[in-house]
N, C-alpha and C positions, 0 to 999 in steps of 0.2 A: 403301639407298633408290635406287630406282628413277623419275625422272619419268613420268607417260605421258600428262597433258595440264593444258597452260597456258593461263588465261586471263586477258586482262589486258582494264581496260575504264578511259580514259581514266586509264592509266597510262603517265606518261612521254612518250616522244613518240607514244605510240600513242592516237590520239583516241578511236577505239571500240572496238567488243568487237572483241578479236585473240584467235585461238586457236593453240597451237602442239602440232601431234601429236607427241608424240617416238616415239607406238609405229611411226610409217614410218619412224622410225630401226631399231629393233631388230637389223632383222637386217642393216644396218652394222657397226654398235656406235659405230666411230668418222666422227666430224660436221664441217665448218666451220662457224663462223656467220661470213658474213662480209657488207661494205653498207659504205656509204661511214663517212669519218668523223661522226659526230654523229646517224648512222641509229638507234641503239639497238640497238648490239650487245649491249655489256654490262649494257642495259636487262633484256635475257631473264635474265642473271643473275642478278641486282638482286629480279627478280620473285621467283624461284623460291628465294632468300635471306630475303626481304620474308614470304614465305607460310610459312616455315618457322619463322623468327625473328622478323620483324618488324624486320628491319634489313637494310639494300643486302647485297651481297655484300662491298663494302669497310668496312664497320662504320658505325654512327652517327655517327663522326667523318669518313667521309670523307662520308656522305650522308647528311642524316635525311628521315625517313618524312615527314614533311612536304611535303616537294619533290615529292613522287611526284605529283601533281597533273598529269593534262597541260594542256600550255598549249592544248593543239587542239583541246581536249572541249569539249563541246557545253556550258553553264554548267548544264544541267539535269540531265547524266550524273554517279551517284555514281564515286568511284574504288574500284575494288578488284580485287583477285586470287584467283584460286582457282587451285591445288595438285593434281591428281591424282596420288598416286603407290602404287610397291609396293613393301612391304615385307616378307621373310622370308614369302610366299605370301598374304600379304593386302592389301587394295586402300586407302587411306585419302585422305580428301579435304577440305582445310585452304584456308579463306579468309580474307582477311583486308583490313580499310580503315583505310587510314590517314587520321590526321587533316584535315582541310580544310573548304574553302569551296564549294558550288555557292550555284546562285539558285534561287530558293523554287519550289515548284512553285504556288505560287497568289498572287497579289500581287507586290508589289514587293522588291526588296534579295537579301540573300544569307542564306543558314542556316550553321550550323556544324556538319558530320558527327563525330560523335566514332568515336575510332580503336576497331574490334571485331575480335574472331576467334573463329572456328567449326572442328572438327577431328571428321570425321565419321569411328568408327571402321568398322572391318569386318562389326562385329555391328549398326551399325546406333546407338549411342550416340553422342552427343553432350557433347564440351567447348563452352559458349558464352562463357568471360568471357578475356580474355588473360591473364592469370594462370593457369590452366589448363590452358590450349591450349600455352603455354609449357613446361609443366611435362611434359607427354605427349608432345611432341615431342623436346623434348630426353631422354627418360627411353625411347621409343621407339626413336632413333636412336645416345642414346649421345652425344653428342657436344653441346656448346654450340656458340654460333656462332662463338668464336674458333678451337677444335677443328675444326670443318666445316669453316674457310678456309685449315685448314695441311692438308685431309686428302681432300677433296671438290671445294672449288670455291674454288681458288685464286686470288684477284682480282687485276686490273692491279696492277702494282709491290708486292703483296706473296709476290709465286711464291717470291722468294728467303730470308724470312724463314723457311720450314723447314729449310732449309742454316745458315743464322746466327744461329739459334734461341740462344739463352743455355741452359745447365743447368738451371737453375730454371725456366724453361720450358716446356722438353721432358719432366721430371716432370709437370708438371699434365696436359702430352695424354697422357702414355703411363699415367699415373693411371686416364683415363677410357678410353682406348684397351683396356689389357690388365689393367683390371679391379686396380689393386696397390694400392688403397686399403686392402684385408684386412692387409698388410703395413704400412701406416702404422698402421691401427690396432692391429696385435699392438706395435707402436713404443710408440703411445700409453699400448695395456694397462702395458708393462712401466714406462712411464713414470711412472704410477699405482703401480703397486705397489713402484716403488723409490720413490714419494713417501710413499706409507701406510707403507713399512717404517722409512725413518728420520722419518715424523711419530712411528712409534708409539716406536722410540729415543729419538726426544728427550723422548716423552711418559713412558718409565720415568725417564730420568733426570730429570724436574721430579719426579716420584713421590716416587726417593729421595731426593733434595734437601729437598722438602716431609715426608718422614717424619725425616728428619736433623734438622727444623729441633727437634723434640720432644727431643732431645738434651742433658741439663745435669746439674750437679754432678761433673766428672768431675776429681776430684784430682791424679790423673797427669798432668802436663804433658804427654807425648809423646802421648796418651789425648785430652786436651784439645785438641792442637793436628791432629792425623788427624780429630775429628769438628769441627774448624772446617772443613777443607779438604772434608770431604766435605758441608758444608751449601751450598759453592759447585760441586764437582766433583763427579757421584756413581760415576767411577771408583775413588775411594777408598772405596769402599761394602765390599769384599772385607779392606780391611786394618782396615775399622772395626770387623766384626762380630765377632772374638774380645777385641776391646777393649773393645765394647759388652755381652756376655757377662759379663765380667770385672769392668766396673761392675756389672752389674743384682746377680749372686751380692752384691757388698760389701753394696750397699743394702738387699737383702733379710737379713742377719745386721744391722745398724745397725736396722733397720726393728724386728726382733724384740727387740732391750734396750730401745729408746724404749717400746715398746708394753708389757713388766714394769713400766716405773720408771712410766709414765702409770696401771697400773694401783693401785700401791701407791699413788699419791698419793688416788685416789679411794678408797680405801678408807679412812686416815687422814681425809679431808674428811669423809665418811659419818658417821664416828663423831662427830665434835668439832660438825657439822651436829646430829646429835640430841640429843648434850647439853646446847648452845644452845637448840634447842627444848624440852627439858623447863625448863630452869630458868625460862625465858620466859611454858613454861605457870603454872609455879606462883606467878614474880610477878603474872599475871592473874587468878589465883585470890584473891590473897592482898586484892590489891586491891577484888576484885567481893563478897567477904566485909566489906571495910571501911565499903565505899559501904551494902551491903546494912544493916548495922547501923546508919549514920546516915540511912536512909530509914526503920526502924523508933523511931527516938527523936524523931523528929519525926511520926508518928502517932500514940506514947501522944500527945503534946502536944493532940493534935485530939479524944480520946475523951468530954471534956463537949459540946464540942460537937456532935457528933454522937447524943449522947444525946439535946439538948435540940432536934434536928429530927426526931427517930424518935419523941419526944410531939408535937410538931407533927404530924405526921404522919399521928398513933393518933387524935388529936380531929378532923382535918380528914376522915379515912375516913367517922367515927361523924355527923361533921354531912353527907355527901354520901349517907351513907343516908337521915336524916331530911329531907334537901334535896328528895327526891322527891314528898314529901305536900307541902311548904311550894310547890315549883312547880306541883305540879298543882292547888294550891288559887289559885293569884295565877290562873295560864290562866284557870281557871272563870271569876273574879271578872271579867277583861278580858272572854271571850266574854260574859259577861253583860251587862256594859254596851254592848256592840256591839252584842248583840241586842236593848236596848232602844233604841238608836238607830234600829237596822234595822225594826221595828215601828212606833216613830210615824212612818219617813219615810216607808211604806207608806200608813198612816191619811191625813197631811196629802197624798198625791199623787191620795185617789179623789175631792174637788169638782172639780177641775179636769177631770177624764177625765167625769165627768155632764156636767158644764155644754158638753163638745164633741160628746159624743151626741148632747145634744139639740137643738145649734146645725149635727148633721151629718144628722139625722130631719126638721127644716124645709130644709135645703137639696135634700134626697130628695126632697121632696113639692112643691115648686118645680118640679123639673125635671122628676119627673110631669107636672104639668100644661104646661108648656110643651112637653113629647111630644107634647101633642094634633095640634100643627100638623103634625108630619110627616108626615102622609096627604097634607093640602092641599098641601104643596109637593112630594111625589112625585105628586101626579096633575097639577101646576101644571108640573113637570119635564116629565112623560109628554107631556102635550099640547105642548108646546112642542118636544119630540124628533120627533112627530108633524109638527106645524108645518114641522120644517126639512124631512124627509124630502121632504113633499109640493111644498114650496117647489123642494127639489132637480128633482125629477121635473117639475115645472110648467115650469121653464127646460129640464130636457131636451127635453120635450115641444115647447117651444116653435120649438128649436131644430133638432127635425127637422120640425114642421110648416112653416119657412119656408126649409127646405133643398126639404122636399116642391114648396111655391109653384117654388121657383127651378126646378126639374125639370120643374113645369108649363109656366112658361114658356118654357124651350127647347123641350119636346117641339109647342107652339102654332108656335114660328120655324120648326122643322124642318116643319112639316106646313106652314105658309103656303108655304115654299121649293120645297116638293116639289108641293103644289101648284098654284105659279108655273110652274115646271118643266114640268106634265102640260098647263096650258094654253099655251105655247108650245111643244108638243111637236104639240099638239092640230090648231094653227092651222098650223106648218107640213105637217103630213100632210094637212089639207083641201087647204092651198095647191098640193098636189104630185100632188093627184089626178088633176086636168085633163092636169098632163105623162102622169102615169103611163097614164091611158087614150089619152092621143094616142100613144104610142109604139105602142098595140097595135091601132091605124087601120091598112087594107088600102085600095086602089084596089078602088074598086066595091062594098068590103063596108060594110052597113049602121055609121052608131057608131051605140053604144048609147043617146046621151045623146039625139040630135035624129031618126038614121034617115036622114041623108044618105050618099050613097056618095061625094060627092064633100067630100075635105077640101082646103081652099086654105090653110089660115092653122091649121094642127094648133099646140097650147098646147105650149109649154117646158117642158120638165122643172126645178125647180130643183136646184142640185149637191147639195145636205145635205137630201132630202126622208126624212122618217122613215119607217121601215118596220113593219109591222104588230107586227112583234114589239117593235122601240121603243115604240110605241104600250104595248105589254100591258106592257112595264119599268117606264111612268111610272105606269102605272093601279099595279102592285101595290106600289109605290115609295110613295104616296099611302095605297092601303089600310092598309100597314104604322103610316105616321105617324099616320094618324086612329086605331089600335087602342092603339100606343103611346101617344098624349094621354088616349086612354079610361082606361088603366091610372095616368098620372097623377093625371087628375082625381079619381078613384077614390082615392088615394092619400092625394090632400091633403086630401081630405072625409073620410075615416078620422082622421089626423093634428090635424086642426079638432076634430072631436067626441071627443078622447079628451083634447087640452089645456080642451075647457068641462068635463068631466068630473072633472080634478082640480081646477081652478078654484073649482068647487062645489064641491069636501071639502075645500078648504084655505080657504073662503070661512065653513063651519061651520064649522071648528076655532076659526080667530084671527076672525071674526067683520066688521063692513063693510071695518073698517081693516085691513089684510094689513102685517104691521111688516115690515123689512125682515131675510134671513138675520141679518146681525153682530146685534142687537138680538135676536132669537131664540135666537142662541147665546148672547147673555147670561144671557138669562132664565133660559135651560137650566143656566146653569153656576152662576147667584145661586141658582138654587132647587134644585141637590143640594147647595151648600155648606152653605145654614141648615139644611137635613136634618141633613146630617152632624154640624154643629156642635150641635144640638138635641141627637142621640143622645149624642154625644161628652159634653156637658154630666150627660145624664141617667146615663151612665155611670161617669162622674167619682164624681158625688154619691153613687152606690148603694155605690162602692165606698168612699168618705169614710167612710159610714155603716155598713160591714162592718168597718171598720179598728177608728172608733171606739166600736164594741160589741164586737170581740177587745180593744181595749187596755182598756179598764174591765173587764172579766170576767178579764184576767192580774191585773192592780194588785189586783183584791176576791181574788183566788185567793192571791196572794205578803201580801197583807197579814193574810188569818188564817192564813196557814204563818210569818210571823214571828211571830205572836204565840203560836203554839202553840209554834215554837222557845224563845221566850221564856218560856214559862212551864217547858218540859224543864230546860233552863240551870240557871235558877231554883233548881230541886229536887236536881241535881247541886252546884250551888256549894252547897246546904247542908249536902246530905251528906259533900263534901271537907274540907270546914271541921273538921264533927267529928273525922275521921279525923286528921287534923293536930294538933288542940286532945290526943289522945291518944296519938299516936306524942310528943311532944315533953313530953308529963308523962312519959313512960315510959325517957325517955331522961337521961344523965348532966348534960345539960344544966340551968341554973336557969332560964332563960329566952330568951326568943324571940331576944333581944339576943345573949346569948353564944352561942347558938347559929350567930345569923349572922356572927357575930365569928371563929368557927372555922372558917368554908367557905375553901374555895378553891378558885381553877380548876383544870382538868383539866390547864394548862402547869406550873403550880406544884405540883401530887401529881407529875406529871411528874420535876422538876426536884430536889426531895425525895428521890424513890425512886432517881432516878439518884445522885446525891450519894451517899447511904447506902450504893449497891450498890457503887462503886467505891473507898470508903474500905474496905469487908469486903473486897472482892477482892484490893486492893492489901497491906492486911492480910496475906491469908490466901498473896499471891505470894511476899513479902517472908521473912515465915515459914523459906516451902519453903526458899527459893530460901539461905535464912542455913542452912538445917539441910544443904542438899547443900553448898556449899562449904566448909563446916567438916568434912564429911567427906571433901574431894578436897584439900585443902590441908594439905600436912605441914610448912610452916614460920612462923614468926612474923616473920621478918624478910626484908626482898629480896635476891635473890641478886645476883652480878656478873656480868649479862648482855653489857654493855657487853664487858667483856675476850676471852669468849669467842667475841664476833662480830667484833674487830679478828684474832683469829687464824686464825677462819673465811677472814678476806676473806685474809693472806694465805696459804694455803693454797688458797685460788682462783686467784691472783693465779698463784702456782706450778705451777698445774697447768694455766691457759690457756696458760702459757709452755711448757709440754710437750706440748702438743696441739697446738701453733700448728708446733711442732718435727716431730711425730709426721707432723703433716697434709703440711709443706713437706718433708719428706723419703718420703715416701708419694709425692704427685704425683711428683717425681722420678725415682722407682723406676719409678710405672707410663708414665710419659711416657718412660723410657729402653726399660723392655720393650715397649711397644706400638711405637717404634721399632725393635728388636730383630726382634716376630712382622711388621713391614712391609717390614723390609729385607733378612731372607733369602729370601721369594720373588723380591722385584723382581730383587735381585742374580743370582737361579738365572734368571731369566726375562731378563733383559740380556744375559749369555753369549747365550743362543738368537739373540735381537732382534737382536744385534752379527753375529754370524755368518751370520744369514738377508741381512742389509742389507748386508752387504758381498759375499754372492752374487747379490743383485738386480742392486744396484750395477755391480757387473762384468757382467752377462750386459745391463742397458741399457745400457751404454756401447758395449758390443761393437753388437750389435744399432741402437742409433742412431747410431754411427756418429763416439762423442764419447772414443774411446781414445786419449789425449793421446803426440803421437811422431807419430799412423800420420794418413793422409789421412782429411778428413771424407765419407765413404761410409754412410751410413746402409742397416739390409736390407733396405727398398722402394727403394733408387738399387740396390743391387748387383740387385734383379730387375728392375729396369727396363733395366739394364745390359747384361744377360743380353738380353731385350728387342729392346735397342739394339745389340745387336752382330747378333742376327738379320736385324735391317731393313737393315741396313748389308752383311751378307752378299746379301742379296736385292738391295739397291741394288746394289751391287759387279757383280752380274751382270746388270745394262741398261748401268751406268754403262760397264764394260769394254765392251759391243758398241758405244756411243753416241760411245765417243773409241779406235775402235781399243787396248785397252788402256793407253792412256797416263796413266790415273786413279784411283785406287781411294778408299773410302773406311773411314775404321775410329773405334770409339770408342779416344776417348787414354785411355792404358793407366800414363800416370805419376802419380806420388799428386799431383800439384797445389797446391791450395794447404790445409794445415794449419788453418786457420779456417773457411772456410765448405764449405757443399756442393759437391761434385762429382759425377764419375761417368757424365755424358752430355755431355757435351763431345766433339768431333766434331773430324777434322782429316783432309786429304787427302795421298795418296803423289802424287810425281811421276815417274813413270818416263825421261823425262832428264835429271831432278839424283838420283834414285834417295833422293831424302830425304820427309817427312813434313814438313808445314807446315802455319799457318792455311788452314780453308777459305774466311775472309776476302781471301785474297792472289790467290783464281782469278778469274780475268777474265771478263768480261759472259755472251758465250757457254758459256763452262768454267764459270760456277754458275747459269745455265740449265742445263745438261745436268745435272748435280749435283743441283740441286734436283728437274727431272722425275724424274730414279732413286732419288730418297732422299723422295718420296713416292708413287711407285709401289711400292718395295719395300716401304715403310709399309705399303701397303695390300693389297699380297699377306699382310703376317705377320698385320698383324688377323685378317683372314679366317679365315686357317691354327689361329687358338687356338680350341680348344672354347668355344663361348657369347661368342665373340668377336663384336665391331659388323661389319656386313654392309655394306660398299661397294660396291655395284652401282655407282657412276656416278663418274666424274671434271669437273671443267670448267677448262680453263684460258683466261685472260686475258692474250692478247700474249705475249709473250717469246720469242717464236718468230725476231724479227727481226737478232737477236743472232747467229745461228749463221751459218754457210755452207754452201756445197751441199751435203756432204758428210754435215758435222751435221746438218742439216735433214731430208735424205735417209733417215739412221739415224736420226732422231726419230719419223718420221713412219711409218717400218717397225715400229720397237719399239710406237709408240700403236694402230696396225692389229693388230699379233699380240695385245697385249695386251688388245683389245677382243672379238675371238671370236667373238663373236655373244652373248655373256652379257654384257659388261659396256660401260654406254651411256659413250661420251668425246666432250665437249663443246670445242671450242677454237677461240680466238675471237683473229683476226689479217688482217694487212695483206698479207702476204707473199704474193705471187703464185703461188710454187711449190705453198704450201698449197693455193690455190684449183684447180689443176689435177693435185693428187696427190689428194685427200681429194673423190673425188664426190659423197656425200654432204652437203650442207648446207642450213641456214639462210639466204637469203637474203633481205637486209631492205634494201626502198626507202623513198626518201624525196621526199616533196613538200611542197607548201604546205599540206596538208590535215594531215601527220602521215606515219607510217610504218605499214608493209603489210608481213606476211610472208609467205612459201612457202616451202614443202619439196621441197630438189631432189635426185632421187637417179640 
């Protein structure tokens, strides 16, 4: 990273926009910035730290972004910084504002800027959010900003912190510096896979632990007490497996005599099983035989009786046949009598229906003649509709003939006005004559009126005399009104003779007295009503009188159909009668009596034939059911079922105890063998597991650095080491020009300390005590020079590595004033050679010698306004 232009805009003590060219450095390389104290030397810093990072050059704890604010700026100017630089042949350009306060640009008070950054790349892309912008800067350069300040731009009083760096330290830059993160991570890998190796060890051994726990019955003490140890250790898993063997073989011969002796037992049960079941059957039999014969000694018992409901029976059949003449002879006799009912109430219903006819043919003949009058009150109606209309029309009439008058009379004002008008139009055009002819008098010439030449006393004109054409205005003004009255007058005499016109025909109609409309609409309304009600009456009656010649012509029609019915019936019920009188002579019966003595209902034939049927059926069940069991039954007395089932149950009782036997010694067998097929793989697979995990083991230990005896050196410290002995080589050679060889510098080469990390730890020769010591113990000047050589040689070895970080540029901060002429002299030779014309060196001091060794600089004033820089070369 290359600068090649700064600008800072009411940052720091620079109130406006400041730009700072570094490319008229270039071909320097090496710079002063130098200005009094408090000018903002290490402002320029600061900035170019701020745009990069967004923190000073001395970190957040020595400055926050905050503060950047100048106090000199104008309260409307934002603050910010922009970044030109180059990098590995491309140009990038990084701004950035940090938080604050200006004043509004419109009103009153202040606004609050929040902190932004922008990182413009090469192709033209954009980072806009600081999280971003962070993340491409630092992934672009390589280095964070603690990294940049041990390596770049070394701030006031922290120059010597690369010299006194701690080892844990100097890892994390030389991490980011020469890329040896690869090496932590292969650390890491191996650290993982010695962790997976003995996860998966200890995972066998819960295995055979967990397969061990299936382990039981094992007689052998010494047997017994190996698979106890191996259900807590599964190292005894090798001494258990010929022992577990050894068991499974016994239980499998034990297994096979329980399984003979279980079977015999079931076979002896089997048998003494079915001989219980026969004898069982045939006390069943023996029984259902005995029952069955006391269900037939108790139905002979029942045989009269049921004799004496199968006559019941036979007679009630033989009366339900002759029942059919007997009921259809009683129907007849009932329709009979109904239909002499039904006949005379026909006969006594026709005086009634006459005597309405003929009281419904006088009220017919009534309304007849009171129809007469509806003509007279339709023509009495008419004329009086007549009446209104023309009464209407009379008032219309009336009403435009005395609109007509009113028209008259204005069009009479208007003619009077205008004829008013034309005679004072009249009078002053006479009066204006004499001016008008005296105006047009000459000296000498005749007037017209007398023939004088001489006028002494010519007539005045008046101011307003009208003119001929006013004149002819008022005349046709006039004609107009008098044609206009003409067409009134005209109008109203029209209007007059058309209202005497109705007058006369509504003077015919209603006659001298003219009644008034409401009274005519009466009339008109009384005399449709009686119409109405006249018709309505007459329509009443005609239809009264159609009803009651339909209803006497039904009643005479229904009263000879009963009587016709009634005489049918009649001749039917006598013919039934017969039919009856001879079915019941022909029948068993004596008489009508016992005949009906023998009927019964259809519940009770019902109730009979059920009865009969289920005494035969039970009969005939009973029967069978005795003749099969006397054939299935071979004994007459009951066996002794009881004994044979107390000996069944024990021989159950014996043989659940041998299955129970059979079963718990079964599980055992299979629970020691399925221990057995689990625990010779896990066992063959342990050997491996053991042996893989204690080569992991040993190659991370070596590898990180944890070989208990030897120094903690892990194989990212020994290649950073390696690393750190080149940079120290590189230092060694400014360092020996910079103190006449009186110094060197080397990484310490003894194992250190046994617990924690080592390996970059740093210590200086003295060449006039000829010994090695802290680089803590060298003095102000002596670790100035030290530090400048041991982050110059830093930054030669960077470089030097394939796809190593590219440091174009150094800056230092003071330290310079420590040395003496000599030193100073050799500093400032070494920073010149080292700069070339390729690499930009920044350094910022008091020391006067600087300012007249080092032409090139930065110089920055200060006044009351703020500070101003130039470039002097």
């Amino acid at each position: 990273m290359k600068p090649r232009l700064l600008t800072m805009q009411a940052f720091g003590p620079y109130a406006g926009k400041t730009v700072v060219d570094f490319t008229q450095l270039d071909s320097d390389g090496l710079f002063l910035i130098a200005g009094d104290t408090g000018a903002g030397k290490t402002t320029i810093f600061d900035a170019i730290s701020f745009a990069l990072y967004g923190e000073a050059s001395g970190g957040s704890g020595r400055r926050s972004a905050k503060s950047f604010r100048s106090d000199y700026a104008d309260p409307s100017e934002e603050t910010c910084v922009t970044l030109e630089f180059s990098h590995r042949g491309g140009v990038y350009t990084v701004s950035r504002v940090p938080e604050h306060e200006r004043r509004k640009l419109r009103g009153e008070g202040l606004t609050k800027i929040k902190a932004s950054a922008v990182l413009k790349m090469p192709d033209g892309r954009l980072y806009d959010s600081i999280p971003e912008v962070n993340i491409a800067v630092q992934t672009l350069l390589g280095l964070d900003r603690e990294q940049f300040a041990q390596t770049v731009m070394i701030a006031q009083g922290d120059f010597l912190k690369i010299l006194n760096a701690k080892s844990a330290d100097r890892r994390a830059l030389f991490q980011k510096l020469f890329s040896t993160v690869r090496y932590a991570k292969f650390q890491e890998l191996l650290k993982n896979t010695h962790t997976n190796a003995k996860q998966a060890l200890e995972q066998n051994g819960q295995q055979i632990m967990y397969a061990a726990a299936d382990i039981s019955d094992a007689d052998d003490p010494d047997a017994a007490t190996v698979f106890g140890m191996l259900k807590s250790d599964p190292v005894y898993a090798v001494q258990a497996i010929p022992l577990l063997e050894a068991l499974c073989a016994a239980q499998e011969q034990t297994l096979s005599e329980k399984k003979d002796a279980a079977a015999a037992m079931e076979s002896e049960l089997l048998i003494k099983t079915r001989e219980a079941e026969q004898a069982q059957q045939q006390n069943n039999l023996l029984r259902q035989l005995q029952m069955t014969e006391q269900e037939l000694d108790k139905l002979a018992l029942q045989k009269d009786e049921a004799d004496m409901q199968q006559a019941e029976l036979d007679a009630a059949e033989k009366a339900a046949a002759l029942n059919q003449h007997y009921i259809a002879l009683q129907t007849a006799k009932q329709q009979e009598a109904e239909a002499q009912v039904t006949a005379e109430s026909r006969r006594t219903e026709l005086p009634a229906l006459e005597q309405a006819l003929a009281e419904a043919e006088a009220a017919a003949q009534s309304a007849d003649e009171a129809a007469a009058e509806i003509a007279g009150l339709n023509e009495k109606k008419q004329k009086a509709e007549r009446a209104l209309e023309l009464l209407k029309k009379t008032r219309l009439a009336r009403e435009v003939h005395e609109k007509a008058v009113a028209q008259l009379e204005e069009a009479a004002a208007a003619l009077e006005q205008v004829s008013a008008q034309q005679k004072q139009v009249l009078a002053a055009y006479r009066a204006g004559q004499a001016g008008t002819l005296a105006e047009q008098l000459e000296e000498d010439s005749p007037c017209p009126v007398c023939g004088s030449r001489s006028h002494p006393a010519p007539a005045e004109k008046p101011a307003h005399t009208p003119t001929d054409a006013d004149l002819e205005k008022t005349g046709q003004a006039v004609n107009a009104a008098m044609a206009h009255y003409g067409r009134q007058n005209q109008a109203v005499t029209e209007k007059h003779d058309a209202l005497e016109e109705l007058l006369k025909e509504l003077s015919a109609v209603c006659g001298a007295e003219i009644p008034d409309e409401e009274k005519l609409q009466a009339n008109c309304v009384r005399a449709a009503e009686l119409a109405e009600q006249l018709t309505q009456n007459q329509r009443l009656a005609a239809q009264k009188l159609q009803n009651a010649e339909r209803a006497l012509a039904s009643k005479r029609a229904a009263s000879s159909e009963a009587d016709a019915a009634l005489e049918r019936i009649e001749t039917r019920c006598a013919d039934l009668d017969g039919k009856y009188a001879a079915a019941l002579a022909a029948s068993d019966f004596i008489g009508e009596q016992e005949f009906l003595a023998a009927l019964r209902s259809q519940e009770q034939l019902m109730l009979l034939r059920n009865r009969l049927r289920s005494y035969r059926d039970r009969l005939q069940q009973l029967s069978g059911q005795q003749e099969s069991f006397r054939n299935q039954c071979t004994i007459t007395e009951p066996l002794p079922v009881s004994e044979l089932q107390q000996e069944i149950l024990q021989l159950r009782t014996n043989k659940a105890a041998a299955d129970a036997a059979y079963q718990a010694a079964a599980r055992s067998c299979q629970g020691n063998q399925k221990a057995l097929r689990t625990l010779i793989p896990l066992t063959k697979k342990r050997d491996e597991l053991s042996q893989y995990e204690a080569n992991v083991r040993d190659l991370y230990q070596t590898v990180g650095g944890q070989q208990t005896g030897q120094a903690k050196l892990s194989f990212e410290a020994y290649v950073q080491q390696f690393y750190f002995r080149q940079v120290t080589e590189a230092a060694n050679q400014r360092l020996c020009f910079l103190t006449n060889d009186n110094y060197a510098l080397r990484c310490r080469t003894e194992g250190g300390s046994l617990r924690g990390q080592t390996g970059l730890d740093l210590e200086v020769y003295d060449s006039t005590t000829g010994a090695w010591r802290e680089v803590s113990t060298l003095s102000g000047g002596e670790s100035f020079l030290a530090s400048l050589a041991l982050a110059l040689g830093l930054s030669d070895v960077v470089q030097q590595q394939s796809g190593g970080i590219t440091l174009d540029a150094m800056f230092i901060d003071e330290g310079f004033g420590s040395l003496d002429e000599q030193a100073l002299r050799q500093a400032i030779r070494m920073l010149g050679k080292l700069a070339d014309g390729s690499r930009l060196i920044g350094v910022i001091s008091h020391v006067t010698e600087l300012k007249d060794a080092i032409p090139a600089q930065i110089r920055i004033a200060k006044d009351a306004n703020g500070s101003t820089v130039s470039v002097i070369r």
